[in-house]
Residue, then its C-alpha position, 0 to 999 in steps of 0.5 A: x389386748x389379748x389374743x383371745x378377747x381379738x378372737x372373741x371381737x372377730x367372731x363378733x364382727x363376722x356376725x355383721x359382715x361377711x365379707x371380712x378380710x384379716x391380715x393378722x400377726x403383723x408385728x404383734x398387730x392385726x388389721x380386719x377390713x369389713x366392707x358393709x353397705x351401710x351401718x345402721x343401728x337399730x338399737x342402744x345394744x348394737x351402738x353400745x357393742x360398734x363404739x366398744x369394738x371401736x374402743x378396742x382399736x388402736x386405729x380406724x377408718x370409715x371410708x365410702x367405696x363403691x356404693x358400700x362403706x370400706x372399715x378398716x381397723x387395727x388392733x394390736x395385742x401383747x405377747x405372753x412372756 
């Protein structure tokens, strides 16, 4: 994956949560933990849009924490030569 298409998944996923952290640039990898209270998709677009954010992951986990769910993915991108 690119730097940018990692960008434009990050934008879309602060969309939905605001309580995103990134540790990015982590031997060419980037892990984003999301906390939400719940997931709920109300429509085929936005099942569509969280299984194409999850396709783009080389890892993922859904963990219940506190009362809220704990998202934690990975992506990993190549560098420009």
């Amino acid at each position: 994956m690119r730097r940018g298409t990692f960008i434009r998944i990050l934008s879309a996923i602060k969309l939905i949560s605001n309580n995103v952290s990134v540790v990015e640039n982590f031997n060419n990898k980037a892990l984003v933990t999301v906390r939400v209270p719940e997931i709920a998709g109300d429509s085929p677009k936005q099942f569509r849009l969280l299984r194409k954010v999850l396709s783009y992951c080389s890892y993922f986990s859904i963990k219940p924490e506190d009362g809220e769910l704990t998202i934690i993915m990975e992506f990993s991108w190549e560098q420009r030569r």
